[in-house]
C-alpha positions as CSV (number, residue, x, y, z in Angstrom):
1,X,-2.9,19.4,-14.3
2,X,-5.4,17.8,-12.2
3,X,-6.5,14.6,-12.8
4,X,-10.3,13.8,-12.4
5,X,-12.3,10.7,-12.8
6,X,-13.4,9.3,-16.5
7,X,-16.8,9.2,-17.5
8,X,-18.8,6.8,-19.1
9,X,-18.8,8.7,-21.9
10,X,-15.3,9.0,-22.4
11,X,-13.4,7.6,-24.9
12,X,-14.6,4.0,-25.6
13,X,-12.8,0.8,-23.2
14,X,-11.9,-2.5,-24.4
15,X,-10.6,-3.3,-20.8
16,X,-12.5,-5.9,-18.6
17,X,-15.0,-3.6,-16.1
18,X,-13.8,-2.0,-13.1
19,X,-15.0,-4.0,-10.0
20,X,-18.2,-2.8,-8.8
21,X,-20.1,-2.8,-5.4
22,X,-23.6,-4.4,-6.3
23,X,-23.1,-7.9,-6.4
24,X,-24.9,-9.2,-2.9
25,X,-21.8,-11.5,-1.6
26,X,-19.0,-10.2,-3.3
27,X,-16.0,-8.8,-1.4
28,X,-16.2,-5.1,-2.8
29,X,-20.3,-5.5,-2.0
30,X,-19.3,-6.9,1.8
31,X,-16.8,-4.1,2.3
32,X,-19.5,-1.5,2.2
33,X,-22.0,-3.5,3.7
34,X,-20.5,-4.7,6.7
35,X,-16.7,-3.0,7.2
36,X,-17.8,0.7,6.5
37,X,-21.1,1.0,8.7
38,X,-18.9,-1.2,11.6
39,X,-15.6,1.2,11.2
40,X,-18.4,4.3,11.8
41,X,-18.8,2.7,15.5
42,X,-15.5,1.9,15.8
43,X,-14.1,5.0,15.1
44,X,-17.4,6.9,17.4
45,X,-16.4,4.2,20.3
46,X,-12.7,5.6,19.8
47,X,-12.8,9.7,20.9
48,X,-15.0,11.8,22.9
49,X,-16.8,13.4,19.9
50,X,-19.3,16.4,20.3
51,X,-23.0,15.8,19.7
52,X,-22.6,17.6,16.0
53,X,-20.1,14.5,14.9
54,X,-22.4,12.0,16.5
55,X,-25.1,13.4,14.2
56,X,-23.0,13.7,11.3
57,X,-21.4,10.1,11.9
58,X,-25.5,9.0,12.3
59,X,-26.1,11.0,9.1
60,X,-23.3,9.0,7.3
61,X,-24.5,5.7,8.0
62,X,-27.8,6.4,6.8
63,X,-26.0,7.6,3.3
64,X,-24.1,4.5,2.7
65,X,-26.2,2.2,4.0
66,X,-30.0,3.4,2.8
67,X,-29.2,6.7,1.0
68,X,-27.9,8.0,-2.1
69,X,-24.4,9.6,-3.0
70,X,-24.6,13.2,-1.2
71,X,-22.2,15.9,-2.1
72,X,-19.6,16.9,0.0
73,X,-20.1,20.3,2.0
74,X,-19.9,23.5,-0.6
75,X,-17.1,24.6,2.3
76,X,-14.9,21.9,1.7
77,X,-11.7,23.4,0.2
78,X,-11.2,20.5,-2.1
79,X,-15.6,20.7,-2.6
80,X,-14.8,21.2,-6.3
81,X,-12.4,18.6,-7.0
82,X,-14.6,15.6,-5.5
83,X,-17.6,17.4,-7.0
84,X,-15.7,16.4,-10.2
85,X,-15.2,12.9,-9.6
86,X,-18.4,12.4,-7.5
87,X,-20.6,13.6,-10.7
88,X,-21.8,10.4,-12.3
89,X,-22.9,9.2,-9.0
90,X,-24.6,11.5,-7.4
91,X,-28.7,10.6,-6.4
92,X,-27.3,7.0,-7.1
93,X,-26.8,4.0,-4.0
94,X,-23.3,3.5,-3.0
95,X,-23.8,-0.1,-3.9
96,X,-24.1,1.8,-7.9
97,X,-20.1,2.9,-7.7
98,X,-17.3,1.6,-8.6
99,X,-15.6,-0.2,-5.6
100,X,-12.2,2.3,-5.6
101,X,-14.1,5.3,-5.8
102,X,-16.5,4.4,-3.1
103,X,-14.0,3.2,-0.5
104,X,-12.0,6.8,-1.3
105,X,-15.2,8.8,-1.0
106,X,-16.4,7.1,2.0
107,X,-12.6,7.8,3.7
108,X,-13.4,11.7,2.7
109,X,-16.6,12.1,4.3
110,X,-15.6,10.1,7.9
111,X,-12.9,12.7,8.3
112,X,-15.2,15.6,7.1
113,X,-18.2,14.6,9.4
114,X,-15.1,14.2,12.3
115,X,-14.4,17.6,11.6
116,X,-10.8,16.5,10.2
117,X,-10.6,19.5,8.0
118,X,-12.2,22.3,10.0
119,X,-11.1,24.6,11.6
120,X,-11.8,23.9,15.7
121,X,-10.6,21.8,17.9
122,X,-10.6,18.2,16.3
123,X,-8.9,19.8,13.2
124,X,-5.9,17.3,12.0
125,X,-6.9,14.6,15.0
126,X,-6.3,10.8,13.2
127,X,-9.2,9.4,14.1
128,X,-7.6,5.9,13.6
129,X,-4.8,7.2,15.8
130,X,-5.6,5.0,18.5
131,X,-5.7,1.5,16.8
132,X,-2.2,2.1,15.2
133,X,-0.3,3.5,18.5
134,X,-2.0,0.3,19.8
135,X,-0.8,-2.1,16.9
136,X,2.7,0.2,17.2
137,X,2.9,-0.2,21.3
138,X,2.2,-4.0,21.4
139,X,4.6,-5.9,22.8
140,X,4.7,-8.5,19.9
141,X,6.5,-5.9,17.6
142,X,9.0,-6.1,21.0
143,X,9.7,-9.8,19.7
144,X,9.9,-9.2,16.3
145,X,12.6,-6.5,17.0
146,X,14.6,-8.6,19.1
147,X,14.5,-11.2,16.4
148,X,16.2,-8.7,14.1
149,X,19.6,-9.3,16.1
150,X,19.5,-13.0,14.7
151,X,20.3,-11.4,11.1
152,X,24.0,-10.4,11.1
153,X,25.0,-14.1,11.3
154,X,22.8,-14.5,8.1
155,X,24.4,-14.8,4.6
156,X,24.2,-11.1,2.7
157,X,21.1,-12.9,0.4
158,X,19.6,-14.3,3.4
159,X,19.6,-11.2,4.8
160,X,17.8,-9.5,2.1
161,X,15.8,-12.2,1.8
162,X,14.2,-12.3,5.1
163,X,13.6,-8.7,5.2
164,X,11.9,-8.2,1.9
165,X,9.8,-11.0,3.5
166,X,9.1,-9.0,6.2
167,X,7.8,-6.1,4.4
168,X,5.9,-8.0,1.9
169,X,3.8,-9.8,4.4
170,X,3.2,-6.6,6.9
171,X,1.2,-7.4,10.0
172,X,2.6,-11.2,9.6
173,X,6.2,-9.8,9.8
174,X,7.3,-12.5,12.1
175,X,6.9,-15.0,9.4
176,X,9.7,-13.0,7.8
177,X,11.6,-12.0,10.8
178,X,12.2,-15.7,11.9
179,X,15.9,-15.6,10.3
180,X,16.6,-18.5,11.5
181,X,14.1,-21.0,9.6
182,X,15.3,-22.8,6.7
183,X,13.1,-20.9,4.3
184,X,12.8,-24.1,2.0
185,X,11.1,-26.2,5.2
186,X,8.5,-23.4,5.8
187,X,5.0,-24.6,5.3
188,X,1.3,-24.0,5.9
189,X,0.5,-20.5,6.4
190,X,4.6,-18.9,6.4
191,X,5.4,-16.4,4.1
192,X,7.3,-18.5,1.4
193,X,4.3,-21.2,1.0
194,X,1.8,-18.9,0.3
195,X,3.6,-17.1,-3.2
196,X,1.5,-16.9,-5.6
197,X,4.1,-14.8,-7.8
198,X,8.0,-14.0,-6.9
199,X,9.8,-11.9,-9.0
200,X,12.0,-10.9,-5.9
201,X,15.6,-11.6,-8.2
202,X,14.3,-9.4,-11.0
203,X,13.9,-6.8,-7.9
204,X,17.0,-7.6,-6.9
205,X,18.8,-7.2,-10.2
206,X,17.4,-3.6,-10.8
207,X,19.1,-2.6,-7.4
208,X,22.6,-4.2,-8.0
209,X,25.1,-3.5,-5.2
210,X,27.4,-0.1,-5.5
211,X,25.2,1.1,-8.2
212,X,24.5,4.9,-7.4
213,X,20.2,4.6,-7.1
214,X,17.4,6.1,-6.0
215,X,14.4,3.7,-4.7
216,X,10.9,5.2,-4.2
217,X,9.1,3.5,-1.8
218,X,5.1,4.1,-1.8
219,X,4.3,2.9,1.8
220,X,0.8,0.9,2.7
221,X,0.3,0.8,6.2
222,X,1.3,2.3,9.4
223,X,2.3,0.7,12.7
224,X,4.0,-3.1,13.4
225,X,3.3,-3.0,9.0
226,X,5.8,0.0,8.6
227,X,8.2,-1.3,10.8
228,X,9.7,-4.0,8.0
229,X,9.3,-1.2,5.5
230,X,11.7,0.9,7.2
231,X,14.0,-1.8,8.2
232,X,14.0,-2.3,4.3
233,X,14.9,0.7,3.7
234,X,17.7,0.9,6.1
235,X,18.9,-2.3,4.0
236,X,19.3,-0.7,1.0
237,X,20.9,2.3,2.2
238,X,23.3,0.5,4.0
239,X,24.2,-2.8,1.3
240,X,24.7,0.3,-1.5
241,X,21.6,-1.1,-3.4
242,X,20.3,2.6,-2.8
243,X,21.9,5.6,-2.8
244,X,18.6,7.6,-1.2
245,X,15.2,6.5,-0.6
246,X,11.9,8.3,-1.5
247,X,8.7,7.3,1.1
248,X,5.8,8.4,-0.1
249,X,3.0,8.3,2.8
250,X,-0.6,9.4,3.1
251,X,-1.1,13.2,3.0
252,X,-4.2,12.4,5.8
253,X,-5.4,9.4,7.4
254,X,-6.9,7.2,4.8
255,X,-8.3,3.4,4.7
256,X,-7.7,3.2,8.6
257,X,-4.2,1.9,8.8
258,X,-2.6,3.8,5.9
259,X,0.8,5.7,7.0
260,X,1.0,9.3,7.3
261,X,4.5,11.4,8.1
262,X,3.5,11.3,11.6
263,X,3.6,7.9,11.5
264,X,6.3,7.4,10.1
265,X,7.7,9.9,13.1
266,X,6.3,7.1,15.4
267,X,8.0,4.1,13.9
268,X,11.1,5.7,14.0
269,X,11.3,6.6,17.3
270,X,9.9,2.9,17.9
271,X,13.0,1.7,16.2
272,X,15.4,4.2,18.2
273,X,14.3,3.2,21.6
274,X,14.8,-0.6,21.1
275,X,17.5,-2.2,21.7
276,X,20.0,-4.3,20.2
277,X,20.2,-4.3,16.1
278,X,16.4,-2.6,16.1
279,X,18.1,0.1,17.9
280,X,21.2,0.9,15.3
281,X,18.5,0.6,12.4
282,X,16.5,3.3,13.9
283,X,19.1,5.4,14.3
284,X,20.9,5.0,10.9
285,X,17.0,6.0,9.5
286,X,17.4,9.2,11.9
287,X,20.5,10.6,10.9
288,X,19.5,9.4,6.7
289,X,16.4,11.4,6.8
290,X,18.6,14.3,8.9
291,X,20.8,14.3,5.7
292,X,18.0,14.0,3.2
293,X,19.5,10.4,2.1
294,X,16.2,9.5,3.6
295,X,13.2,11.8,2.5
296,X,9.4,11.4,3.4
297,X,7.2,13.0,0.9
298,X,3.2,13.1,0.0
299,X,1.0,14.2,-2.5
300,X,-3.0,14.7,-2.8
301,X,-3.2,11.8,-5.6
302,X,-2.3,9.2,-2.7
303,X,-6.0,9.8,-1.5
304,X,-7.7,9.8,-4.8
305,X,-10.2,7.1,-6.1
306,X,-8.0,7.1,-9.6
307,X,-5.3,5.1,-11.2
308,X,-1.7,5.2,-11.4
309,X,-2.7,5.8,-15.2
310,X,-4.3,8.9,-14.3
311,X,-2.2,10.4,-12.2
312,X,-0.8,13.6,-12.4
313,X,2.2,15.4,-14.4
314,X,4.3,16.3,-11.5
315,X,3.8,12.7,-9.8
316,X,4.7,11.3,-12.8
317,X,7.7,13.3,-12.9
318,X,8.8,12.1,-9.6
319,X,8.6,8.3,-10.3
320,X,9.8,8.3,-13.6
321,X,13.8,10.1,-12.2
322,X,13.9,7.2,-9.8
323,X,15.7,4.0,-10.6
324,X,12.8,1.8,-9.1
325,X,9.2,2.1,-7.2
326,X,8.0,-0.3,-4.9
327,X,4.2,-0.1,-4.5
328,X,3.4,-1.7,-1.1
329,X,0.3,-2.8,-0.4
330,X,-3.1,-3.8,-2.1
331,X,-4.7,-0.6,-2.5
332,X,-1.7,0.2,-4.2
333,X,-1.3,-2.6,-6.2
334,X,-5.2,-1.8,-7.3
335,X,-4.4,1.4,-8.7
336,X,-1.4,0.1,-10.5
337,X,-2.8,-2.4,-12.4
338,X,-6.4,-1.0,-12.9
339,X,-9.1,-2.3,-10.2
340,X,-10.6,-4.5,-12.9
341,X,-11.6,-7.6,-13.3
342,X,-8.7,-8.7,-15.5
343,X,-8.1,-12.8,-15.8
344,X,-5.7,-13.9,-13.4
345,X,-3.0,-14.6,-16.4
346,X,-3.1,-11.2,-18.1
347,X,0.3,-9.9,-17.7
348,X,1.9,-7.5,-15.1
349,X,4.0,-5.8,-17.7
350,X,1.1,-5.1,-19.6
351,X,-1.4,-3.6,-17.5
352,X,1.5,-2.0,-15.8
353,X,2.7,-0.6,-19.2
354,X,1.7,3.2,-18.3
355,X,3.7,3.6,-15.1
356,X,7.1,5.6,-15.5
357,X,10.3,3.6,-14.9
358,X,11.2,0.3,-13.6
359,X,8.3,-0.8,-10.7
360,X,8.0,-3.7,-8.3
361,X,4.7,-4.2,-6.3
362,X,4.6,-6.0,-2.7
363,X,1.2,-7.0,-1.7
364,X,-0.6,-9.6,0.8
365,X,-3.9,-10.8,-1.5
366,X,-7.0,-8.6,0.1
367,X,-9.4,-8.0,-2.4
368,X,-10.5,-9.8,-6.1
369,X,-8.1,-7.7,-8.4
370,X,-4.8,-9.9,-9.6
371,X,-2.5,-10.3,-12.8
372,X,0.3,-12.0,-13.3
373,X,0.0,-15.8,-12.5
374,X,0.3,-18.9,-14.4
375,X,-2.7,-20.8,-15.7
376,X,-1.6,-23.3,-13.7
377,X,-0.9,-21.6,-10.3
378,X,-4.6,-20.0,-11.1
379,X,-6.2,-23.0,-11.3
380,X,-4.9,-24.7,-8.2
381,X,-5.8,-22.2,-6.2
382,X,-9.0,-22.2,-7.5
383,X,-9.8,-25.9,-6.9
384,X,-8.5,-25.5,-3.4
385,X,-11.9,-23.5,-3.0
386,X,-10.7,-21.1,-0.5
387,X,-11.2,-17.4,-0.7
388,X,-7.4,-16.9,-1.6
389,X,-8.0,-13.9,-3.5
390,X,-9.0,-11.7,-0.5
391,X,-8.1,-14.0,3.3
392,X,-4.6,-12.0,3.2
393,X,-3.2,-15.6,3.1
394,X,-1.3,-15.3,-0.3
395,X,0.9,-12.8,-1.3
396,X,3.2,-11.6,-4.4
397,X,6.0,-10.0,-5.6
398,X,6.1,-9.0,-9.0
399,X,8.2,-6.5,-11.3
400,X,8.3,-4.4,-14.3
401,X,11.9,-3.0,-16.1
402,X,11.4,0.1,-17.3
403,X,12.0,-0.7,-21.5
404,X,14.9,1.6,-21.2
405,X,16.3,-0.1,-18.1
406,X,16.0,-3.4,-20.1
407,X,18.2,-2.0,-23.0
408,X,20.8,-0.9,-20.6
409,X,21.3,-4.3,-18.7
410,X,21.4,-6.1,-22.2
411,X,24.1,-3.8,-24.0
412,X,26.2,-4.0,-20.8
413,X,25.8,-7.6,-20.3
414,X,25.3,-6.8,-16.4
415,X,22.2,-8.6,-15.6
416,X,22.6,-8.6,-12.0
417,X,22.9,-11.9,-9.9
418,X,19.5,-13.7,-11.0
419,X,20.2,-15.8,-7.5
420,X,19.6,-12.8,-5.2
421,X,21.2,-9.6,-3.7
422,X,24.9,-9.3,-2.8
């Protein structure tokens, strides 16, 4: 069954609205008019393109910045499935859209005026290929790979604790990687101070040591951000908190930095040539994914402008056999809890209600959409006037038991260790 986009005719919503691009000064408004039209010359600036994609890149910007919503090319092989969602916004400004579906759609049309999905010579070429080998070559993910040696003198929940750190804060990763900080004296901008929500021990506690499990892992992005994802992983294949892991990755190149299989190729082969503890992790990852204890999957939905709530049958499948998802990222975290503007203090569990099985979300704050927090964690960010919503200066970690999950842990009495990993 395919999902496809509601209409505003559909079945009546008592939800708050989904965020929209047309208020002048808002972040969804500034995204398309200043990060979209800019990304076009980047992304030009990046490859020697033909004439034709010069014109069709000119042709976009005039679209998203002046235009109307156009139709995708009647050749596109996936021309009916976006004619679907695209319906209620066609002849309309971009600025008319909801924010989720315009970002997606805009994605769609950079790769098909790049030629992405034809069928000469620039077919399957990542156009942001060259800022993440960049981001993946820099010698400051050199350092953060030598700091990884510093960990086996660690405590087991130190351990842990530093590297779901890592992965939470992505491109900050040496905020998590520094090991050897005492995490209670970190302040200012490292990763500890700037919680807004931890629910790291439940996360913990659905993952108890020497419990047979299978961990889904839906990665964000590629390059120095997928490194800490991967040395995650490696940590819960090699404590026992998973018996296999599940990555799901982009099935094309998608919000610039978003990680596709062959980006995953590259970090692991990052990871194997470094030396020192880097070195082993990388190779441990090689020979799990050899043996399938390690599997990198995809799926069209990943590049849809829907909800987790809307996604499709066999997805849904896949997530609910697993004993926990970990949604990385924000645009993940959008889809799962709705890209609406709930209040602050509406809680996870609830708008998280639809998603099958036990689900944790790791996310840097990058855009307006949040649950979860106190009333009084709310308002002190608020007074601190500072855009904390959307500066990538805060972050969170927050999770849902499955109700099932919940009963079993009860009757057993086996809570898991509420102070942290073994």
């Amino acid at each position: 069954m395919t999902a496809r986009l509601p209409r505003p005719s559909d079945v009546p919503d008592s939800r708050p609205p989904v965020v929209m691009c047309d208020e002048p000064g808002s972040f969804a408004w500034g995204v398309l008019h200043r990060r979209h039209p800019a990304l076009i010359q980047q992304v030009r600036d990046a490859f020697p393109y033909a004439p034709r994609q010069h014109r069709a890149l000119d042709a976009l910007l005039a679209e998203i910045t002046d235009g109307v919503v156009e139709p995708l090319d009647a050749t596109a092989k996936d021309h009916a499935l976006w004619a679907e969602r695209a319906e209620p916004y066609l002849g309309r400004s971009w600025f008319d859209a909801p924010f989720l579906w315009a970002e997606s759609y805009f994605y769609r049309k950079l790769l098909a005026a790049l030629e992405y999905f034809g069928e000469g010579p620039w077919q399957g070429v990542d156009p942001f290929g060259p800022f993440k080998d960049a981001e993946l070559s820099s010698t400051v993910v050199d350092e953060e790979l030598r700091a990884l040696d510093a960990l086996a003198d660690l405590p087991a929940e130190r351990q842990a604790s530093a590297l779901l750190q890592a992965s939470l804060w992505g491109n900050r990763a040496d905020l998590g990687f520094s090991v050897t900080a005492d995490e209670s004296a970190r302040t200012g901008t490292d990763a500890g101070a700037g919680l807004v929500s931890d629910d790291s021990a439940l996360l913990w506690s659905l993952l108890p040591a020497g419990t047979p499990a299978t961990v889904a892992v839906v990665a964000d992005n590629a390059g120095r951000e997928l490194i800490p994802d991967l040395v995650l992983v490696d940590h819960l294949l090699e404590r026992g908190h998973a018996t296999d892991v599940v990555l799901h990755v982009k099935p094309y190149p998608y919000y610039v930095s978003d990680a596709t299989t062959t980006d995953v190729v590259g970090a692991l082969r990052r990871l194997v040539r470094a030396s020192g503890r880097a070195g082993e992790i990388g190779r441990r990852l090689w020979t799990a994914a050899g043996t399938g204890r390690l599997e990198v999957r995809t799926h069209p939905f990943f590049c849809a402008p829907l909800p987790y709530e809307e996604m499709p049958e066999d997805l849904r499948t896949q997530f609910a056999s697993v004993t926990l998802t970990i949604l990385k990222g924000d645009l993940n975290y959008r889809r799962l809890v709705g890209d609406r503007l709930w209040p602050a203090t509406t809680p996870f569990a609830d708008v998280t209600a639809h998603f099958p099985g036990s689900v944790a979300a790791l996310r840097t704050l990058k855009s307006d959409v949040i649950v979860g927090l106190t009333a009084a964690m709310t308002d002190a960010l608020d007074r601190t006037g500072a855009a904390w919503r959307t500066s990538g200066t805060h972050a969170l970690i927050q999770a849902r038991p499955a109700p099932a999950a919940t009963s079993r842990r009860t009757s057993s009495g086996a809570e898991g260790d509420p102070e942290g990993p073994a």
